[in-house]
VOMI-302957 format. One line per 5 residues: number of its first residue (from 1); for each residue x, y, z of C-alpha. Coordinates in pm, 1 decimal. Example, Ala and Ser with C-alpha at 12.3 -4.5 7.8 and 13.67 -1.06 7.14 Angstrom:
BEGIN
1> 1230.0,-450.0,780.0 | 1367.0,-106.0,714.0
END
This chain:
BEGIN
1> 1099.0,2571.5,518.1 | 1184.0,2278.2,705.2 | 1434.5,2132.4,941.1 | 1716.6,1979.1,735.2 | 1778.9,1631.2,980.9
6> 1443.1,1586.4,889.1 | 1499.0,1646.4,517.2 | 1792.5,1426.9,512.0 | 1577.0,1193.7,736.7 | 1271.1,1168.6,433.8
11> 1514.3,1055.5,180.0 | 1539.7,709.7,401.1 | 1911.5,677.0,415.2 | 1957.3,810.4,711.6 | 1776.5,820.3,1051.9
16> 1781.8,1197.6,1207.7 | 2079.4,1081.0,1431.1 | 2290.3,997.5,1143.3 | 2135.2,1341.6,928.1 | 2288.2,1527.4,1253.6
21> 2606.0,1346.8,1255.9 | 2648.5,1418.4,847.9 | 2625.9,1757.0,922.1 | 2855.7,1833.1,1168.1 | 3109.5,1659.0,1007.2
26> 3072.9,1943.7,762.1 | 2942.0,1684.5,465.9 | 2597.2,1872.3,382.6 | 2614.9,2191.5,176.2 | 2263.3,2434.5,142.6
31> 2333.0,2684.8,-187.5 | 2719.3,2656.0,-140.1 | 2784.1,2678.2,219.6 | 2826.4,2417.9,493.3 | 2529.7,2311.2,736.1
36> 2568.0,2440.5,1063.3 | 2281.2,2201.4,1266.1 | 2070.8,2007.3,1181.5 | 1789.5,2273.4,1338.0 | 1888.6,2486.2,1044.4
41> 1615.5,2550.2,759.7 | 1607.2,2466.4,420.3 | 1328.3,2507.4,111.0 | 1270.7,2150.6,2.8 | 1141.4,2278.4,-331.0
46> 1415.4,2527.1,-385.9 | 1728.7,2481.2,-244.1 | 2046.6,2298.0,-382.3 | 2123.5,2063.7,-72.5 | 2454.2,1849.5,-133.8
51> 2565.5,1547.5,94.9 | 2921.9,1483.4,15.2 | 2903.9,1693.7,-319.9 | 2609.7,1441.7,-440.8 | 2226.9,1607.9,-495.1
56> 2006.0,1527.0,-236.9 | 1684.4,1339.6,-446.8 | 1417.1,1476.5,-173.1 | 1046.7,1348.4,-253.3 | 723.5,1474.2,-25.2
61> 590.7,1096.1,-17.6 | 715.5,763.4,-38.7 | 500.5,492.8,-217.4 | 560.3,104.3,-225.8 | 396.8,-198.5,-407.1
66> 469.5,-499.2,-183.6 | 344.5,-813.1,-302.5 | 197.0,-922.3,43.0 | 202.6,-1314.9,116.8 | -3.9,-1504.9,355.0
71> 78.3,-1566.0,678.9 | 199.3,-1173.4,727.6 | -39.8,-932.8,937.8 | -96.2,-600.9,742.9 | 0.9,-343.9,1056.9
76> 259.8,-128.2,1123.8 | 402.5,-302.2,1453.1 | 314.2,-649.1,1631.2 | 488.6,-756.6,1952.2 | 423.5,-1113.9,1838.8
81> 366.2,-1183.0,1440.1 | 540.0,-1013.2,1132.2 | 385.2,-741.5,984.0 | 443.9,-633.6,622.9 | 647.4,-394.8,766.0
86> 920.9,-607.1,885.4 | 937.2,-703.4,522.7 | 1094.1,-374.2,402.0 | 1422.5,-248.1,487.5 | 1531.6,-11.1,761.8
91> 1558.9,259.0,522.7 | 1195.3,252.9,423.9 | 1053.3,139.2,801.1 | 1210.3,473.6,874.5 | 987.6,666.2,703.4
96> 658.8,570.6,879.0 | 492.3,425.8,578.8 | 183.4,209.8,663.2 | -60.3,36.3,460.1 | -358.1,172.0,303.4
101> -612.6,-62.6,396.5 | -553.8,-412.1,488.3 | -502.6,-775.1,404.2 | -650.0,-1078.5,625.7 | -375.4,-1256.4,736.6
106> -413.8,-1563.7,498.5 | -482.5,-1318.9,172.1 | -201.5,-1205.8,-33.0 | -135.0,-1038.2,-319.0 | -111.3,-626.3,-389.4
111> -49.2,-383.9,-80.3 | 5.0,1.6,-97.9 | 229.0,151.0,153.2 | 287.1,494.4,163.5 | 358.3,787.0,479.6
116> 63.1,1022.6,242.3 | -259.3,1026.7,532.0 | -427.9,1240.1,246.0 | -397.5,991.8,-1.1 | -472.4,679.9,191.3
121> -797.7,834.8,305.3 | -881.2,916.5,-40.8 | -841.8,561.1,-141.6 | -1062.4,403.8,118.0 | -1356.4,671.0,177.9
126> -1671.1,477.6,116.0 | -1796.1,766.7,-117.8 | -1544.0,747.2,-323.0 | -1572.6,357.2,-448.3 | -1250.2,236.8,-525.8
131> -1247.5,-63.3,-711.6 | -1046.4,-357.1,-586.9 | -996.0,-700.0,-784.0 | -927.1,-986.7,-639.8 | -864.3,-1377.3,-755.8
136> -1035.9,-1656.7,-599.1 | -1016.0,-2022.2,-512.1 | -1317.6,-2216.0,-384.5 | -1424.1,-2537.3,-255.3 | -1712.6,-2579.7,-462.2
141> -1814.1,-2409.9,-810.2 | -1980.9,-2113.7,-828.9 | -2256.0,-2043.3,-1194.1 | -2509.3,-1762.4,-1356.6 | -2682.5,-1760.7,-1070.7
146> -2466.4,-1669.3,-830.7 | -2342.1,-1420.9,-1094.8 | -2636.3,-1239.1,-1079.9 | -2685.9,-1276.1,-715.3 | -2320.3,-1085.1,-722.5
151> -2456.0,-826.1,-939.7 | -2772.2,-745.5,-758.4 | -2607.5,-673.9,-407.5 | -2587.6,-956.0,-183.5 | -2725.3,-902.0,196.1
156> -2576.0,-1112.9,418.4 | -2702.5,-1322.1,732.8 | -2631.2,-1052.5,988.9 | -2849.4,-811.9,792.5 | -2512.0,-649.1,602.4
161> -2616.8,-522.3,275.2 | -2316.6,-542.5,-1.9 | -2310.0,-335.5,-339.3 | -2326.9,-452.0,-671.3 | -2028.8,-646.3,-767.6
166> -1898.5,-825.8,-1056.0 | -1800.7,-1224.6,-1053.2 | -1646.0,-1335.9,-1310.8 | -1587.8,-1727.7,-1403.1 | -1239.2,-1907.6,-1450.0
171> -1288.6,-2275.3,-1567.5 | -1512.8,-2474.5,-1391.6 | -1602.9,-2173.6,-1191.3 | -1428.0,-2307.8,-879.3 | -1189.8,-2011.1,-924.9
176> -1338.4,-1661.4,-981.8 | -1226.1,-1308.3,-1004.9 | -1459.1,-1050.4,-826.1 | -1417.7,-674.7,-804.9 | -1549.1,-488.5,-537.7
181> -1626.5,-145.1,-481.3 | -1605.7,-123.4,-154.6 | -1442.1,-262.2,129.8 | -1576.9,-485.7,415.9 | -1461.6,-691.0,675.1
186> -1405.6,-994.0,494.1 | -1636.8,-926.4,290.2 | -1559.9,-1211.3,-24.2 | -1538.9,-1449.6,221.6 | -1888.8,-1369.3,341.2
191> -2008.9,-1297.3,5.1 | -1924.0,-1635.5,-152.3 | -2007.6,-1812.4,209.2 | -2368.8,-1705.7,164.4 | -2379.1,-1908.0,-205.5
196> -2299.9,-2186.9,-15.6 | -1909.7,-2203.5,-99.7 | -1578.3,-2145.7,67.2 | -1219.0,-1933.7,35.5 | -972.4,-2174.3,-2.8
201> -706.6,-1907.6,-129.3 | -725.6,-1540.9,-168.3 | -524.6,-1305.1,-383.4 | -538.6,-920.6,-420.1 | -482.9,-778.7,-787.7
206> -578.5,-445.3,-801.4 | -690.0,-130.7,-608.7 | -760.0,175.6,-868.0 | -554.0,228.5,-1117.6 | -291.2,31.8,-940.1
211> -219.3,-348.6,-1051.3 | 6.5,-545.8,-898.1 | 320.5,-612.3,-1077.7 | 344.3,-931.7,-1200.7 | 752.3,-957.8,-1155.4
216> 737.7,-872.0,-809.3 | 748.3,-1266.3,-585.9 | 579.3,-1264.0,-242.0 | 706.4,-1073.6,-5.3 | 922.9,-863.3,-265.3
221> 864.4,-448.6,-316.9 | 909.0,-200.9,-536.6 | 850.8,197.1,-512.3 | 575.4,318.5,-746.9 | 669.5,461.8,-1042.5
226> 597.9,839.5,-1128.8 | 314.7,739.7,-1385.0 | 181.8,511.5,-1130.5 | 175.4,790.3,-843.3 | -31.6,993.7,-1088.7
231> -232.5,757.4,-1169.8 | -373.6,710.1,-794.2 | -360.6,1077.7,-729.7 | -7.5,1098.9,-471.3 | 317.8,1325.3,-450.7
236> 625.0,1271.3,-519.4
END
């Protein structure tokens, strides 16, 4: 059983001031009868809540793709830069999403947000190896032997020892894709640095199961699909 402000408050429409307001204007109906406060308790999973005679479409979590650009900090809140979270609108900042992970400043490309702590710590725990895929540009051409220097685990100058990962050859080989499977503090940046070439540009493509979605334009978002919650393991 939970409070119903807050119920109303998960769906993102409202804020808990506005659920409050709904109901004691009379507009919010639990099995047939009219909302006294907004301290009253409902069953999210079983009962038939009505907001001016509509359904309410509760969900336990939200989850969003945003296609992140550059120039955008991946944080909740920053008293001077935006945040991927000023990119959303106030009915999603509402809901306390944040993102799973994070994006250097100048990297874009796919971002999880969701408000599921269970999830997110799924997705990044070490033991668990998610694989992430990513689409580089650099300032010099990379070959088979820095392939295989990928593939054996690179250690870097500070002693840092990376896992196995796979580099994979566009063109010329001056743009790569790599998949990791882990995550390190800028860690294909140091990875190609130590071959003796640099990130010009830096795009994220997948994480899991989850690939970015090639309609979505920087700095647009979408909410995952059902299949696509599934597929990473949430709850909708």
């Amino acid at each position: 059983m939970e409070r119903l402000d807050k119920l109303l408050a998960s769906t993102g429409r409202w804020s808990r001031r506005e659920a409050k307001q709904l109901i004691k204007e009379g507009r919010v109906l639990v099995d047939g009868s009219p909302a006294r406060s907004g301290e009253d308790k409902a069953d999210p999973d079983g009962a038939a809540i009505l907001v001016d005679g509509a359904p309410l479409a509760l969900r336990r979590h939200t989850y969003v793709m945003l296609h992140k650009p550059a120039g955008v900090l991946s944080a909740t809140e920053d008293p001077r830069q935006e945040t991927v979270l000023d990119l959303l609108p106030p009915e999603l900042r509402r809901l306390g999403l944040f993102p799973v992970g994070r994006l250097d400043k100048d990297t874009e490309g796919l971002l999880l947000l969701t408000d599921d702590g269970e999830l997110a710590h799924r997705l990044l725990s070490p033991k668990n190896h998610v694989d992430k895929v990513y689409r580089a540009r650099l300032d010099r051409p990379l070959g088979p032997a820095d392939q295989a220097a990928f593939a054996q685990g690179i250690t870097l100058a500070d002693g840092l020892r990376c896992m196995p990962a796979e580099l994979e050859l566009i063109g010329d080989g001056t743009e790569v894709l790599v998949t990791l499977h882990e995550g390190k503090f800028h860690q294909i940046k140091r990875m190609t640095a130590s071959r003796g070439a640099a990130v010009c540009w830096l795009k994220r493509l997948s994480m899991g199961p989850l690939q970015l979605d090639p309609v979505l334009k920087k700095g647009e978002y979408r909410l995952l699909t059902h299949e696509e919650v599934a597929k990473i393991g949430g709850k909708l």
